[in-house]
C-alpha positions as CSV (number, residue, x, y, z in Angstrom):
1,X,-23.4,15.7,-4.5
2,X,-21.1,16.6,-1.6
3,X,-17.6,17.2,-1.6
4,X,-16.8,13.7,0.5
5,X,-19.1,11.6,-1.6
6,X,-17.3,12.9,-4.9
7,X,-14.0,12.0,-3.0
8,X,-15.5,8.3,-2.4
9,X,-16.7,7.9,-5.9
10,X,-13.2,8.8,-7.6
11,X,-10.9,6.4,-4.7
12,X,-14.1,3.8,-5.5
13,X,-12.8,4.1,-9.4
14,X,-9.4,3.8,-8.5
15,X,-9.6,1.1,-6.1
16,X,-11.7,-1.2,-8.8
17,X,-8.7,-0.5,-11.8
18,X,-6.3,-1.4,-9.4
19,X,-8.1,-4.6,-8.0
20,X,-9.0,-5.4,-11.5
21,X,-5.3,-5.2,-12.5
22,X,-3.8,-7.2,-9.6
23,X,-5.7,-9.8,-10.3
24,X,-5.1,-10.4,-13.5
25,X,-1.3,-10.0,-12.3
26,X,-1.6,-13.0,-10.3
27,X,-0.7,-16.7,-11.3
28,X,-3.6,-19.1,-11.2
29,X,-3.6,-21.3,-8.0
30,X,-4.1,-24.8,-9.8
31,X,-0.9,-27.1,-9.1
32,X,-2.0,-30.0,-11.6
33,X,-1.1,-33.4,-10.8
34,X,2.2,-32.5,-9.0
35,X,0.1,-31.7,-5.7
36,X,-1.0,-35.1,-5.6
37,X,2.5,-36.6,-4.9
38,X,3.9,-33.7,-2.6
39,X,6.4,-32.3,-5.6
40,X,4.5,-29.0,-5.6
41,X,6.4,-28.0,-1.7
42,X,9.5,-26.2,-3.0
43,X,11.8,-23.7,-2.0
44,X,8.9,-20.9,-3.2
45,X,6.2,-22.9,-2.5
46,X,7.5,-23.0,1.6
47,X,8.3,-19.0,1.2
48,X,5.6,-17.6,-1.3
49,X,4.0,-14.8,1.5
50,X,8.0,-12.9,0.7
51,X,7.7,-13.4,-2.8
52,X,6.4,-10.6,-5.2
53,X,3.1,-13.1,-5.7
54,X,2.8,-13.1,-1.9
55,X,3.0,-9.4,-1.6
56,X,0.6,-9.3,-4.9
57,X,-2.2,-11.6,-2.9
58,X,-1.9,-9.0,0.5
59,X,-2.1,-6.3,-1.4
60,X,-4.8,-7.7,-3.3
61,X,-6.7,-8.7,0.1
62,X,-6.3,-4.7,1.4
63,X,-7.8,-3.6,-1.9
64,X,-10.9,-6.0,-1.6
65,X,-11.7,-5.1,1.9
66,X,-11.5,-1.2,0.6
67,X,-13.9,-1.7,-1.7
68,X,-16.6,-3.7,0.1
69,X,-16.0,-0.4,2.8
70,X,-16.5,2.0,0.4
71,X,-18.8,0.2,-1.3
72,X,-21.2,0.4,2.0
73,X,-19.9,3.9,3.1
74,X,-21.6,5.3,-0.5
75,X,-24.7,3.3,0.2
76,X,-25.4,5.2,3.6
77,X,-27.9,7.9,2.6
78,X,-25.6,9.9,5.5
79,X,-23.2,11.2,3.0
């Protein structure tokens, strides 16, 4: 194997633990029965994306679309 497809292989491994881990970070998105009657907009509801859960869902976005392009740049039969 070449030097670049050893790099991709080991940042692939990292990338999954980590993706792994920050979802199991996250909080479930169910809102039970409080959704229904509008009790579930509150002061964190209206400002979650600056919250550490916001942050945990970008971050969490980044790492998905790292995998899914280093999951195709070790399929190509290039490298």
């Amino acid at each position: 194997m070449s030097v670049i497809r050893w790099i991709l292989v080991i940042l692939m491994i990292i990338d999954s633990i980590a993706l792994t881990a920050l979802v199991l970070l996250q909080e479930g998105k169910t809102q039970g029965l409080g959704a229904i009657a509008g009790a579930a907009e509150t002061y964190w509801g209206k400002n979650k994306g600056r919250s550490m859960e916001g942050r945990l869902v970008k971050i969490t976005t980044v790492l998905a679309a790292l995998f899914f392009l280093l999951a195709i740049l070790l399929n190509l039969k290039v490298i």
